[in-house]
N, C-alpha and C positions, 0 to 999 in steps of 0.2 A: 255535703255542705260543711262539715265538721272539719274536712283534711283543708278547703279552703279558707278558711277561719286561722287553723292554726298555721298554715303556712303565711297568711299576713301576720300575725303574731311575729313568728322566725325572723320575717322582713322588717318588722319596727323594731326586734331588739338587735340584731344588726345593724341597723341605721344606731339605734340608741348609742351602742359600742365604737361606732366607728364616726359621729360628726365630732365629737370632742377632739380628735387628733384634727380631724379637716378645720375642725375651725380653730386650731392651732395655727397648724399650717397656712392660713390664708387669713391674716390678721387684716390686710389691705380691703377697703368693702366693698372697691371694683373686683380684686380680682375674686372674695370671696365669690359674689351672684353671679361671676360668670364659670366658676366651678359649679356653683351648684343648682345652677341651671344646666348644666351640659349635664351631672349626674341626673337629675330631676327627670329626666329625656333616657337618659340609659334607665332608666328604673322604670318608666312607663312603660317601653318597648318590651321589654322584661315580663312586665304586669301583662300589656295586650296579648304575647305572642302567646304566654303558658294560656292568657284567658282562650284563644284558637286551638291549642293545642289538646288542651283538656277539653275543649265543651265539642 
């Protein structure tokens, strides 16, 4: 349970590091939500497949 704790950890400070450039980059606030919904989507599938993959 420990290693899946800290591996959400890993994933919020990477997000942390990396929305400030994205929300740079996508000042518009159409095209923002629909970046980051399309990532939102890549990071779930992410989330579910490791969730199949490990359990």
């Amino acid at each position: 349970m420990g290693e899946e704790i800290l591996s959400i950890v890993y994933l919020l400070l990477v997000i942390a590091l990396v929305f400030p450039g994205f929300y740079y980059a996508n000042k518009n606030k159409k095209v923002f939500f629909k970046n980051l919904i399309i990532w939102l989507g890549i990071v779930a599938v992410i989330i579910i497949f490791s969730n199949f993959l490990y359990n």
